[in-house]
N, C-alpha and C positions, 0 to 999 in steps of 0.2 A: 476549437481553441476557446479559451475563456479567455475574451477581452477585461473581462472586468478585473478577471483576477490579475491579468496583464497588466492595468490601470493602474490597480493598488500598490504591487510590485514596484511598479516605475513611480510613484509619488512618493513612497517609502523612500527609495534609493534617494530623489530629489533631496527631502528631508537629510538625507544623511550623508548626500555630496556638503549642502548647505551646512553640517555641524562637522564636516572631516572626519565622520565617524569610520572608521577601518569597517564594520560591518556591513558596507555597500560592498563588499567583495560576496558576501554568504547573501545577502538580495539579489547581486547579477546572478548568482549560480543557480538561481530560484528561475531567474526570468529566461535562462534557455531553454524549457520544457514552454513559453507562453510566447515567446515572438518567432515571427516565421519569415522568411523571405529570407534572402541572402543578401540582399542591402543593413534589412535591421541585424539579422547575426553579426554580419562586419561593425558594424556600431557596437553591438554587446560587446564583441568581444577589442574594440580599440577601450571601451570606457575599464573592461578590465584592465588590463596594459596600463593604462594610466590609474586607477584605484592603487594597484601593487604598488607602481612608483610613485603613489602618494600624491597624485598631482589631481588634486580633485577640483582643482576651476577647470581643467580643461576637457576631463570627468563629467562636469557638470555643463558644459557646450554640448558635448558632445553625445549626453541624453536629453538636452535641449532640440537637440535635430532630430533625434528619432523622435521622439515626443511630433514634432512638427508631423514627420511624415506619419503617422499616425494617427494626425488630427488632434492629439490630446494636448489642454493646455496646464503646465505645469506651474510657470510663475504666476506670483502673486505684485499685484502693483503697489511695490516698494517706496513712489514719490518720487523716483530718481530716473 
């Protein structure tokens, strides 16, 4: 597996939970071929569920926690 590509994937998607950009649906469909286990597929695939219905804060929790169990850190320190 390529973590790296994995990485970018999921930083892209971050970015674009963050602008409500509708093409975090075409990045999650990206990042099924690069995450593995079956804790993070159920994540891929709740943040999709939630992308369709346009609920992207909850989108954006919700590749917050995979991110965690991944080790990778996605936020940037906002001041708040």
């Amino acid at each position: 597996m390529d973590t790296s590509r994995r990485d970018q994937w999921l930083r892209q998607l971050y970015g674009q939970l963050e602008m409500f950009d509708a093409d975090a649906e075409k990045t999650l469909s990206r990042l099924d071929e690069h995450v593995v286990g079956a804790a993070c597929m159920e994540q891929v695939m709740r943040m999709r569920r939630q992308v369709v219905q346009y609920d992207f804060d909850d989108a954006r929790e919700t590749l917050l926690a995979l991110a965690k169990v991944l080790n990778l850190a996605l936020e940037t320190d906002h001041g708040g």
